[in-house]
Backbone as CSV, one residue per row, in Angstrom:
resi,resn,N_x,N_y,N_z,CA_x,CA_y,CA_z,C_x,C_y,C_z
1,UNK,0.838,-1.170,0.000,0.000,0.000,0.000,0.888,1.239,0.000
2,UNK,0.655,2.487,-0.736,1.512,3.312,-0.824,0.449,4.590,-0.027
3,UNK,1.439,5.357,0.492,1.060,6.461,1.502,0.179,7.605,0.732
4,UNK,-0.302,8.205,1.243,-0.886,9.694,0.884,-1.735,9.374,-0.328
5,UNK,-2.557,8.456,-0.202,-3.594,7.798,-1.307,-2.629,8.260,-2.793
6,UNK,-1.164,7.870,-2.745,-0.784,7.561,-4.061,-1.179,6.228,-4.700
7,UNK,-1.257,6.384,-6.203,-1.927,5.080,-6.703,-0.971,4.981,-7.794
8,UNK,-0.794,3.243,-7.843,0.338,2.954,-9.323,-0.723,1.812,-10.205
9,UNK,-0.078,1.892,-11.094,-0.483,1.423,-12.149,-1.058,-0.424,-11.821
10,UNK,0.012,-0.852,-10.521,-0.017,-2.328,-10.359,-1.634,-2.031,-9.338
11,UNK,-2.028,-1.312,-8.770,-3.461,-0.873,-8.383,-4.259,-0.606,-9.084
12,UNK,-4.867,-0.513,-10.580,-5.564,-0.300,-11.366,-5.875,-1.487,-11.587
13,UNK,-7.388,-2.107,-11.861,-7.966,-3.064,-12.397,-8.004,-3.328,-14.081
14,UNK,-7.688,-2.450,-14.289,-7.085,-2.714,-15.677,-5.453,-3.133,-16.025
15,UNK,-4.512,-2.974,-14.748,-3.275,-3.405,-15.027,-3.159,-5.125,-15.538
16,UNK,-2.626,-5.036,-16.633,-1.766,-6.703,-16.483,-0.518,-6.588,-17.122
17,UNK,0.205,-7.859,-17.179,1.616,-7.875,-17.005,1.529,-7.727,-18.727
18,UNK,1.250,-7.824,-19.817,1.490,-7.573,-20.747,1.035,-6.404,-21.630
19,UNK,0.681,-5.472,-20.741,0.029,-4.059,-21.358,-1.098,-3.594,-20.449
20,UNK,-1.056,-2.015,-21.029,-2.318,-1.524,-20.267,-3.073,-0.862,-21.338
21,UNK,-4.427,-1.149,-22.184,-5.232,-1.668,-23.548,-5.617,0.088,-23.098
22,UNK,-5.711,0.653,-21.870,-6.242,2.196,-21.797,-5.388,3.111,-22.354
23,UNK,-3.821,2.955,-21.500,-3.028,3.643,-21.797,-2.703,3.540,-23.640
24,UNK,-3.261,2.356,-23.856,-2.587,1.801,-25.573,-3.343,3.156,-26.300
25,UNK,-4.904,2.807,-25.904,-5.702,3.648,-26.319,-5.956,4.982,-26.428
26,UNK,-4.730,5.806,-25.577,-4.857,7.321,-25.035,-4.133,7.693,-26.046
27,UNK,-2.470,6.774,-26.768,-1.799,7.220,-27.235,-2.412,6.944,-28.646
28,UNK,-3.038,5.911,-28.938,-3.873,6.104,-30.749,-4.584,7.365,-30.436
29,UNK,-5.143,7.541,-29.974,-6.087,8.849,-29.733,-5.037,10.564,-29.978
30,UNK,-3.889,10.107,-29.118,-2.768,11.196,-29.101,-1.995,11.315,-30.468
31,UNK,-2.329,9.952,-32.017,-1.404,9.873,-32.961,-0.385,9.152,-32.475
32,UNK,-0.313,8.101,-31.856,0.436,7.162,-31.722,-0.215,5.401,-31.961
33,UNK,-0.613,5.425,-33.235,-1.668,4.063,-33.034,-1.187,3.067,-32.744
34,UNK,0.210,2.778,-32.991,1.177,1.742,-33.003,1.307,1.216,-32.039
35,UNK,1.295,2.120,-31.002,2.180,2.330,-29.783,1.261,1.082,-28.947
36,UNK,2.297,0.840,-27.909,1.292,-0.140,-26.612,2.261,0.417,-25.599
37,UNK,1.382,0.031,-24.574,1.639,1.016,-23.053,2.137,-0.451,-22.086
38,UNK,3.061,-0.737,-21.694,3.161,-1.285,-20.837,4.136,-0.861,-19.260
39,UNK,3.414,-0.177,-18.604,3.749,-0.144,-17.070,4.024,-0.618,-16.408
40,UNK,5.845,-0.137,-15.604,5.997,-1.142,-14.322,4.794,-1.180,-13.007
41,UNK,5.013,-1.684,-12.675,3.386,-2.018,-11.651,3.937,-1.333,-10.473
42,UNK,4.822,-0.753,-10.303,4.931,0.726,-9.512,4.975,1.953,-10.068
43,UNK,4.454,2.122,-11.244,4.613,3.259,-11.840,3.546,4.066,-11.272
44,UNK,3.654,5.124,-11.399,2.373,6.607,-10.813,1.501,6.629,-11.964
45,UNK,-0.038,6.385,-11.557,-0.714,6.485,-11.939,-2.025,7.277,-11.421
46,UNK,-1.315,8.692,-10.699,-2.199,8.939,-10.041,-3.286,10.203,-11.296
47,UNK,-2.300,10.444,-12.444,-3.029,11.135,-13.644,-3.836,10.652,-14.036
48,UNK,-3.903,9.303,-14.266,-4.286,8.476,-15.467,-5.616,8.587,-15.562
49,UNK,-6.282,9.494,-16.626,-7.394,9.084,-16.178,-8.799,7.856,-16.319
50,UNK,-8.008,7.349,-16.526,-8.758,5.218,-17.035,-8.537,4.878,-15.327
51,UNK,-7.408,5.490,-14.626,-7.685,4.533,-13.289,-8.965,4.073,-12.706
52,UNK,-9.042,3.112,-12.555,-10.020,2.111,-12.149,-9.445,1.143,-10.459
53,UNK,-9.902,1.537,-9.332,-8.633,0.395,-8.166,-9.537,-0.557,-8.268
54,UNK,-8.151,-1.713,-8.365,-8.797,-2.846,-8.501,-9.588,-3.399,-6.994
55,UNK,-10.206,-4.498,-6.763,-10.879,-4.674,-5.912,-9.996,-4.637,-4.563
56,UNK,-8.486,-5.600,-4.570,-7.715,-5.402,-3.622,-7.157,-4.088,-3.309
57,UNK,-6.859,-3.115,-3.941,-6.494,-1.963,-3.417,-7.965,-1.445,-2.936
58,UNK,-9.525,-1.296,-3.676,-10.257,-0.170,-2.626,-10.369,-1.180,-1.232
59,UNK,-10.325,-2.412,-1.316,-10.051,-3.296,0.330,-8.778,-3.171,1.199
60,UNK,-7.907,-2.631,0.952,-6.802,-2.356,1.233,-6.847,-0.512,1.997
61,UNK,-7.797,-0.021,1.204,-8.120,1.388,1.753,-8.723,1.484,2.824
62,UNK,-10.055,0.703,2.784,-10.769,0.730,3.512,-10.209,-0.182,4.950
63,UNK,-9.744,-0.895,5.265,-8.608,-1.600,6.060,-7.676,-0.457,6.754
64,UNK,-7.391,0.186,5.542,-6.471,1.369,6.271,-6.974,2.517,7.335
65,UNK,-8.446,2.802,6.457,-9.749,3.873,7.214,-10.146,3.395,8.620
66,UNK,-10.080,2.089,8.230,-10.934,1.298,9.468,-10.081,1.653,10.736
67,UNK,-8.636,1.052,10.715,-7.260,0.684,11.458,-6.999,2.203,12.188
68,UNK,-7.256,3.564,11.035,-6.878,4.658,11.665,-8.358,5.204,12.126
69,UNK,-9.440,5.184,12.046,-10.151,5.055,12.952,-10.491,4.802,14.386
70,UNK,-9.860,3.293,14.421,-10.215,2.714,15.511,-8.713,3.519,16.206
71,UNK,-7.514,3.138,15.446,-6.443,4.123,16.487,-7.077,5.509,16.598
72,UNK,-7.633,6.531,16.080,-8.276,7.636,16.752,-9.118,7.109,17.714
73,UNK,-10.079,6.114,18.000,-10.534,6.239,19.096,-9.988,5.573,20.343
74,UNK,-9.017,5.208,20.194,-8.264,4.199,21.098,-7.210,5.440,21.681
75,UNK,-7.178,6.308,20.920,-6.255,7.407,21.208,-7.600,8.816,22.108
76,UNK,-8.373,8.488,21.812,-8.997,9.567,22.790,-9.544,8.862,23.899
77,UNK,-10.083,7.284,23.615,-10.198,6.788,24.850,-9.327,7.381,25.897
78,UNK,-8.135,7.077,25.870,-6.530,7.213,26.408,-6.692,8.582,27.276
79,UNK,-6.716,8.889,26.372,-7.211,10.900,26.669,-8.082,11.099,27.805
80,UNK,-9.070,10.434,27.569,-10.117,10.336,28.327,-10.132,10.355,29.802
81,UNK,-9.501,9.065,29.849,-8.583,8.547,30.770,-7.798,8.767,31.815
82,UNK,-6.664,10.077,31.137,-5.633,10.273,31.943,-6.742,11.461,32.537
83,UNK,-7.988,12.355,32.321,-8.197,13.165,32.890,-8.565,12.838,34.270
């Protein structure tokens, strides 16, 4: 999971290991018809706009929401506490 809701390309539900058919598609569109897009699966994809998170990354978010949640309330419990 990468920090500060950065997102890479290996997090897109459209990533696979032999191309990305969106990115292929941005560059025919740009005059590059030829072209195919293939991304290391850490690449930044926080432009892109085809990103799609695949099912494990928005579960991976929400895991994260949950975790700092519950540490905020485990942290004011605390608070609570010492008064």
């Amino acid at each position: 999971m990468h920090k500060n809701g950065d997102v890479r390309c290996g997090d897109c539900e459209h990533y696979l290991d032999e191309g990305c058919e969106q990115a292929a598609e941005a560059l025919a569109l740009d005059g590059w018809p030829r072209m195919s897009a293939c991304p290391d699966d850490d690449a930044d994809a926080s432009r892109c706009p085809e990103f799609s998170a695949s099912g494990g990354y928005a579960l991976a978010l929400d895991e994260e929401a949950d975790a700092a949640l519950a540490h905020a309330r485990v942290s004011a419990l605390k608070r609570y506490q010492s008064w």
